[in-house]
C-alpha positions as CSV (number, residue, x, y, z in Angstrom):
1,X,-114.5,-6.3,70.4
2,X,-116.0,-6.0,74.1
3,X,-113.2,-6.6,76.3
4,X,-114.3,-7.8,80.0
5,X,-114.2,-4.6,81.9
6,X,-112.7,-6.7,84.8
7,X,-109.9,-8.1,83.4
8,X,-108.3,-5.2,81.5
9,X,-106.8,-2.3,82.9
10,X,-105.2,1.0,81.4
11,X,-101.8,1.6,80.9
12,X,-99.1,3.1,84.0
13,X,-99.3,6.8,82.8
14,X,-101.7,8.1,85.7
15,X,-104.1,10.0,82.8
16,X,-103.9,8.0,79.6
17,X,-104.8,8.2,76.4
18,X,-107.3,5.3,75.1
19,X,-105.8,2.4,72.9
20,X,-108.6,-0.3,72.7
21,X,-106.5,-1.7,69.1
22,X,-103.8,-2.2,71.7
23,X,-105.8,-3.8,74.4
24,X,-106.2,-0.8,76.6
25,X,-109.7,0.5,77.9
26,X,-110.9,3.4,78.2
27,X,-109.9,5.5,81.2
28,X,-112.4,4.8,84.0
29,X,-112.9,7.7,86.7
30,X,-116.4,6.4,89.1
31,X,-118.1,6.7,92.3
32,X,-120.9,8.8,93.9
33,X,-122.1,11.7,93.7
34,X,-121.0,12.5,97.3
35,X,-120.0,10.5,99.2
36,X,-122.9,10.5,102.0
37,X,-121.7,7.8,104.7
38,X,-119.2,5.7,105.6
39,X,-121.6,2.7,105.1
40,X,-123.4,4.2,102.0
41,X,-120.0,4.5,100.8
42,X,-118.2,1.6,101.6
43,X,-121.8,-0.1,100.0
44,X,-120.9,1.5,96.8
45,X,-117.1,0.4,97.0
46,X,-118.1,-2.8,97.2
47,X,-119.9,-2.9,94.2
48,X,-117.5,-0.9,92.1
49,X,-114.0,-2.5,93.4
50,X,-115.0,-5.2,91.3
51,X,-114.5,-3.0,87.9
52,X,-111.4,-2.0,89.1
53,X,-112.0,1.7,88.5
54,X,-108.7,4.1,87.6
55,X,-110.2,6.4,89.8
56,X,-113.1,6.7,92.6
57,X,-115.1,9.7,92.2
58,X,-116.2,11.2,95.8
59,X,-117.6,14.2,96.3
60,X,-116.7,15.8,99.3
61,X,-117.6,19.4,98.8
62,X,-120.5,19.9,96.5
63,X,-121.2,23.5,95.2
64,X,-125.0,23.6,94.8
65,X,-127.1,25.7,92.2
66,X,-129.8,26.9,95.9
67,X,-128.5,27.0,99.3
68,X,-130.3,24.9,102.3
69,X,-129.6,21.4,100.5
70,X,-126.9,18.9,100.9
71,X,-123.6,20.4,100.4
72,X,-121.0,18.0,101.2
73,X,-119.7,16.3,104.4
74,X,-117.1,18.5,104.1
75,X,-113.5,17.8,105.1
76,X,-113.8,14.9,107.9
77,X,-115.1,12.8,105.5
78,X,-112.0,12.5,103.8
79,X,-110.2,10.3,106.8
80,X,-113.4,7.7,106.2
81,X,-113.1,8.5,102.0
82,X,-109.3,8.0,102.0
83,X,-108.9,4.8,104.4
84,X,-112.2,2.9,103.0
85,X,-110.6,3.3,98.8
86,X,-107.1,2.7,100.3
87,X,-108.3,-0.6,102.0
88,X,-109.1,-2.1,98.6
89,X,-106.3,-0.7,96.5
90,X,-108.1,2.0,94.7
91,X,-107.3,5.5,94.1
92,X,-109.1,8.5,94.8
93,X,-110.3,11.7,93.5
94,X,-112.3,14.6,95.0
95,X,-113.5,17.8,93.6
96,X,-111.2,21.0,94.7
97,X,-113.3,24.7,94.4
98,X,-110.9,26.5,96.5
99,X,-107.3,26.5,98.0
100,X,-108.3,25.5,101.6
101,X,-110.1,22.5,99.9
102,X,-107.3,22.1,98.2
103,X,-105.3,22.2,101.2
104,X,-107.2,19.8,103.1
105,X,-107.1,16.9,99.8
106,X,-103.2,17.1,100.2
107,X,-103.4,16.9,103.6
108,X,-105.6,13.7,104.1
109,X,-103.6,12.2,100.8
110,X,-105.6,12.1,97.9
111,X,-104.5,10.9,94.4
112,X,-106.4,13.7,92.1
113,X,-108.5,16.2,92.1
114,X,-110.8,17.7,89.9
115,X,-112.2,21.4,89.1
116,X,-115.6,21.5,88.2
117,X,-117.6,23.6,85.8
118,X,-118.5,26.0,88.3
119,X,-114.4,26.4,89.0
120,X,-113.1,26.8,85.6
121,X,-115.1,29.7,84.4
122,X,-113.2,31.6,87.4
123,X,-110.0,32.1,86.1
124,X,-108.9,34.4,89.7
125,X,-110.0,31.0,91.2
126,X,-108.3,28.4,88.6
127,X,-105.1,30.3,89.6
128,X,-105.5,30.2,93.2
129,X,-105.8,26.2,93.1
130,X,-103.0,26.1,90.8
131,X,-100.7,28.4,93.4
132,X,-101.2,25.5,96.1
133,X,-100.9,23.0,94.1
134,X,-97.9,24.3,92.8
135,X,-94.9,21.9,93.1
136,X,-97.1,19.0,94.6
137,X,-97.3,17.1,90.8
138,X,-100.8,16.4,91.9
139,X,-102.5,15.4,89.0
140,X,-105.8,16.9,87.9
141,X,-109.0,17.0,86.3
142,X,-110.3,20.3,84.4
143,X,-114.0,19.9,83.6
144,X,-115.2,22.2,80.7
145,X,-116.7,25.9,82.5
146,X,-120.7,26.0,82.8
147,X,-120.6,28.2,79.8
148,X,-119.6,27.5,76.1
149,X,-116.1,29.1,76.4
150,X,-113.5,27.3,74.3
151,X,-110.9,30.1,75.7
152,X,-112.0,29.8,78.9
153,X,-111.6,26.0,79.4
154,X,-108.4,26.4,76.8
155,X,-107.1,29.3,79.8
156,X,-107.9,26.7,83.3
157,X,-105.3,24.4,81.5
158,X,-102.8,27.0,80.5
159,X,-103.2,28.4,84.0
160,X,-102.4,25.0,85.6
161,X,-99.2,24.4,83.1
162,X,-97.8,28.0,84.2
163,X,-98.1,26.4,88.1
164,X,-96.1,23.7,87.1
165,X,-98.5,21.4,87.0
166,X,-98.3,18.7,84.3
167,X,-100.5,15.6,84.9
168,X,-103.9,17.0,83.3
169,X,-106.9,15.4,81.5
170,X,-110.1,17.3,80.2
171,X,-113.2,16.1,81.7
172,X,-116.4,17.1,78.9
173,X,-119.2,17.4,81.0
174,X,-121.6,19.4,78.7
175,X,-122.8,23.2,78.7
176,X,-125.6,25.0,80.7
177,X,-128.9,24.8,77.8
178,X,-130.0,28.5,77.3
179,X,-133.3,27.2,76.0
180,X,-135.6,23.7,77.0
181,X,-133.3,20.8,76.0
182,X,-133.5,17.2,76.5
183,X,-130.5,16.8,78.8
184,X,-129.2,18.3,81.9
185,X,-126.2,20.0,79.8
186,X,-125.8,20.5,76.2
187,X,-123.3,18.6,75.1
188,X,-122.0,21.0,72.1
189,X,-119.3,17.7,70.5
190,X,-118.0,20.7,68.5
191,X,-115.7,22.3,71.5
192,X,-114.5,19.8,73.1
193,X,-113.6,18.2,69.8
194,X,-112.0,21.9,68.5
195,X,-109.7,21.4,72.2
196,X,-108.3,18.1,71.3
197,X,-107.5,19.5,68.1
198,X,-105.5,22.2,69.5
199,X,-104.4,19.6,73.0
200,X,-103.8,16.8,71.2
201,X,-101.3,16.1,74.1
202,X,-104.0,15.6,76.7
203,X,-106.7,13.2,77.4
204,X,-110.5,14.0,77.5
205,X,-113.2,11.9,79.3
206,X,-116.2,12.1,79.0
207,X,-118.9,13.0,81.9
208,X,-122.1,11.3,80.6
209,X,-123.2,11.6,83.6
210,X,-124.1,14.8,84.0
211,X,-124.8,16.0,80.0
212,X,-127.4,13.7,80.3
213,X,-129.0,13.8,84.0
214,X,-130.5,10.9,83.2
215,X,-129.2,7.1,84.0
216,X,-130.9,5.4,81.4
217,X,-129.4,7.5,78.5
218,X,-125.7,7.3,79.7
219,X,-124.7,4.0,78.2
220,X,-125.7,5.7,75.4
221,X,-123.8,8.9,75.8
222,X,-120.6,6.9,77.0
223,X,-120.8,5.1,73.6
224,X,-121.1,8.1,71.3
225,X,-118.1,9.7,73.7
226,X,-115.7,6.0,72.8
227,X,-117.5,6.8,68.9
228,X,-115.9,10.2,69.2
229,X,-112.7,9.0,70.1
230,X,-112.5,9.6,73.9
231,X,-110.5,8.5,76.0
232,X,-112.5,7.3,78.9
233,X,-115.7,8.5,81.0
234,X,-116.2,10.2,84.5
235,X,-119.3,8.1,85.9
236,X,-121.6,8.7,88.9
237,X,-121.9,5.4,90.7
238,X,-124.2,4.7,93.6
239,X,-125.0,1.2,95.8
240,X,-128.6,2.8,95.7
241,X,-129.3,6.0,93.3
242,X,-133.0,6.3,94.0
243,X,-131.9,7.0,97.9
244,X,-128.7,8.9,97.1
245,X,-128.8,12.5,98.5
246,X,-127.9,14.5,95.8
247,X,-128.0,13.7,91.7
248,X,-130.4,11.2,92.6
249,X,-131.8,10.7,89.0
250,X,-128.2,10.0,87.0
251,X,-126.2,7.7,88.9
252,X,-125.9,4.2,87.9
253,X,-126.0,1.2,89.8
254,X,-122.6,-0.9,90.0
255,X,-124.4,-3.7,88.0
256,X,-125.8,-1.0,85.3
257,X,-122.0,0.0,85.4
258,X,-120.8,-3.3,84.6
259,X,-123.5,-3.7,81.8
260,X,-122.4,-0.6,80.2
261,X,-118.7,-1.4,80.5
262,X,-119.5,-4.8,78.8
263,X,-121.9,-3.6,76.1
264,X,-119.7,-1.1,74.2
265,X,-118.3,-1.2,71.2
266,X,-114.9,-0.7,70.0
267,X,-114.1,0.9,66.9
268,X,-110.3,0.8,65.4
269,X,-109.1,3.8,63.6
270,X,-107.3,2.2,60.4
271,X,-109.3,-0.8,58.4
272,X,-107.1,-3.6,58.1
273,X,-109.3,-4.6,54.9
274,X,-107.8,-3.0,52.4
275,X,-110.8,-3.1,49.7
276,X,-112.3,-0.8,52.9
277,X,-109.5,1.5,53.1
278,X,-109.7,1.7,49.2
279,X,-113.0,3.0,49.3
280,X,-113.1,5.3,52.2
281,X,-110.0,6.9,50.2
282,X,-112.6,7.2,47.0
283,X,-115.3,8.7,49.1
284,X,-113.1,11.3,51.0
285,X,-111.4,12.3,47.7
286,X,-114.8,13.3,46.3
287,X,-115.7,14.8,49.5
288,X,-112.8,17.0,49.3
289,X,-113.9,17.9,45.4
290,X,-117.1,18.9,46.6
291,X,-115.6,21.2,49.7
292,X,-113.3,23.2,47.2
293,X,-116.6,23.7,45.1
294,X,-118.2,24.9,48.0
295,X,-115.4,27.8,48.9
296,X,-116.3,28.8,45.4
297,X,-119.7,29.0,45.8
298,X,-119.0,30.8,49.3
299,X,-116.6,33.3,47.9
300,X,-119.0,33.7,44.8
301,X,-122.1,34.3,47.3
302,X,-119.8,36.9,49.6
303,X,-118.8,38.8,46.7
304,X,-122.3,39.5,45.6
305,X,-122.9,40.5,49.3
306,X,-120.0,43.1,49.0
307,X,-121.9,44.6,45.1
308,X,-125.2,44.6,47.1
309,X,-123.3,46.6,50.0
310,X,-122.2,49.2,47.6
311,X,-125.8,50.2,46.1
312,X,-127.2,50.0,49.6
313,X,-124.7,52.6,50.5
314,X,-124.8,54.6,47.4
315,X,-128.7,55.2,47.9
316,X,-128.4,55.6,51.8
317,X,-130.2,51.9,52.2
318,X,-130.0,50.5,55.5
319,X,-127.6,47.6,55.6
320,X,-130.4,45.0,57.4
321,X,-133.5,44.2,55.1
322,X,-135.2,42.5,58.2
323,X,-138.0,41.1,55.1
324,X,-135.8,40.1,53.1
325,X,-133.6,37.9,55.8
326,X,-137.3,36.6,57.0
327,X,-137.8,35.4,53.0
328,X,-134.6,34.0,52.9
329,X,-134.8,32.2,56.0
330,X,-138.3,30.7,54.8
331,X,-137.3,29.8,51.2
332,X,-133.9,28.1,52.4
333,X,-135.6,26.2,55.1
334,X,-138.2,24.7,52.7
335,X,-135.8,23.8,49.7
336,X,-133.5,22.5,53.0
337,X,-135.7,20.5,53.7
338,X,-136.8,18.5,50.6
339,X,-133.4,18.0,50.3
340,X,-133.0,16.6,53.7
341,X,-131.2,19.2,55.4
342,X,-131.5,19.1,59.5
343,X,-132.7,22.7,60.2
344,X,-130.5,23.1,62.9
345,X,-127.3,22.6,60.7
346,X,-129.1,25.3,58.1
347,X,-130.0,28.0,60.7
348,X,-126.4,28.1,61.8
349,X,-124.9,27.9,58.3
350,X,-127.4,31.0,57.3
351,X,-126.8,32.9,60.3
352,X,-123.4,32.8,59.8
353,X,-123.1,33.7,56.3
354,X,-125.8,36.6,56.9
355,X,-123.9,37.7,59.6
356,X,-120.5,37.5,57.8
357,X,-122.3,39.4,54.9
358,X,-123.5,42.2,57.5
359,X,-119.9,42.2,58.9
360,X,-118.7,43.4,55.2
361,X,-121.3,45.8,54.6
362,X,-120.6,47.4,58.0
363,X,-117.1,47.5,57.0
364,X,-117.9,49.2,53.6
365,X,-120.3,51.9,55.4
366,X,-117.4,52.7,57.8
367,X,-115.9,56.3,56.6
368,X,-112.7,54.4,56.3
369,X,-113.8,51.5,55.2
370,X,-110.0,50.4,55.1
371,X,-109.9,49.5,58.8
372,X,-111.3,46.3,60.4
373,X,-113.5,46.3,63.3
């Protein structure tokens, strides 16, 4: 099913959650990086106005990693911003990252804002914003913070909630690398997925954009985000990337826009073929088998950990056998992979099981080894 992105547009609630079985796309937030121009602007209105976005993007203020680059034309852009997406029926969003920004988007009118990730790892800051906002029922955006903080991003929404303010979505917009990586931001599926289990309530987007910092893998990334059950995307649009003065490298064209929009697929969440539903019920019956005989196998594994704890610490052994971890780590990773194991997925199981059976042994060597760290 690949619904023509012009024709169908999401439901009244101002943030909503996706129903493509119903007819609904995707929540569509887009627009450029910053918005440079009037003309540039208006140039890139054009060519989106014809998607009828949920939402223009514009980035007014733009907190930058070095100082001496483009920053933003700051807040008398927003007369040009607000009167050029007014004239053609669109709504507007600008990024907020502190309370006389804030100030100045209520003033001039605008329909949301958002916090980036530079925002929401501040939580003195988060609750600044939310004091002004307080009592305005603006609706807003929380991106995820720069760093991989589950709590932290879990805390900018709880922060916002206690201020009264109710229309939120999550925007996912990936997690600064701490080692060389193929995208801008990592996008770590495992935290924002753990927050929708916990928000099911709230609506997350998805920011290929920037994960990726690269135009030609977002269609890609905007598909896996409508795979993972999203429900919509935050794009950067621009009439003319390559000349765009900031994030030059991952904004899409309004045509590229419309060819991603139009080439994604849309998966329903319950099979209406009943010999289908029959037989994912066989498979996840014997998945769950196989998950029970794996908390044996855990619980069998840890309590071998705790026996080899107590002769470490009845012949005054150190607790870390840095050889022995090193032979482990070498014999699991080769019998991993002949049995087609990612090493990725290993190293973290391992890691975590070694560090859980460190955790006990630390616990045993404690001279009360009845209290818990």
């Amino acid at each position: 099913m690949n619904p023509d992105p012009t024709l169908v547009k999401s439901e009244p609630a101002f943030f909503p959650k996706a129903h493509p079985d119903q007819g609904v796309r995707p929540f569509l937030v887009a627009g450029p990086c910053s918005a440079e121009t009037p003309e540039r602007f208006e140039a890139t209105l054009d060519g989106l106005a014809p998607l009828a976005p949920d939402l223009v993007r514009a980035g007014i203020w733009k907190p930058r990693t070095r100082p001496d680059r483009f920053e933003g034309v700051g807040a008398e852009g927003l007369v040009w911003v607000r009167e050029l997406t007014q004239r053609r029926g669109l709504r507007l969003a600008v990024e907020v990252a502190q309370p006389s920004q804030v100030e100045q988007a209520l003033l001039h009118g605008v329909d949301a804002v958002w916090l980036g990730a530079r925002t929401t790892v501040n939580p003195f800051l988060v609750d600044e914003i939310g004091r002004v906002l307080a009592g305005t029922g603006m609706p807003v955006l929380l991106k995820n913070p720069i760093n991989p903080d589950l709590e932290l991003w879990l805390g900018a929404i709880e922060r916002m909630e206690r201020w009264g303010l109710t229309q939120l979505a999550l925007v996912h917009r990936g997690f600064s690398p701490f080692e060389p990586s193929p995208y801008r931001n990592m996008p770590q599926w495992e935290i924002p997925i753990e927050l929708r289990r916990r928000r099911p309530d709230l609506p997350m987007y998805c920011d290929p954009s920037h994960i990726t910092g690269n135009a030609r893998l977002v269609p890609e990334f905007a598909q896996i985000a409508l795979d993972l059950c999203y429900d919509g995307w935050m794009l950067e649009v621009h009439h003319s990337p390559s000349d765009a003065w900031s994030d030059a490298g991952q904004q899409l064209t309004p045509d590229q826009l419309r060819d991603t929009l139009g080439g994604m697929t849309f998966r329903f969440n319950d099979p209406e073929n009943q010999e289908l539903a029959a037989q994912l019920q066989d498979l996840r019956a014997q998945v769950d088998r196989l998950d029970h005989d794996l908390l044996e196998l855990m619980s069998q594994r840890l309590k071998l950990s705790h026996r080899l704890g107590t002769l470490k610490k009845e012949y005054d052994l150190p607790i870390l056998q840095p050889k022995r971890w090193e032979q482990i780590l070498e014999t699991r990773h080769r019998e991993g992979a002949s049995m087609g194991l990612n090493l990725s997925f290993l190293n973290k199981w391992l890691q975590l099981m070694h560090q859980e059976s460190i955790q006990r042994q630390l616990d045993m060597y404690r001279p009360d080894s009845s209290k818990t760290p």
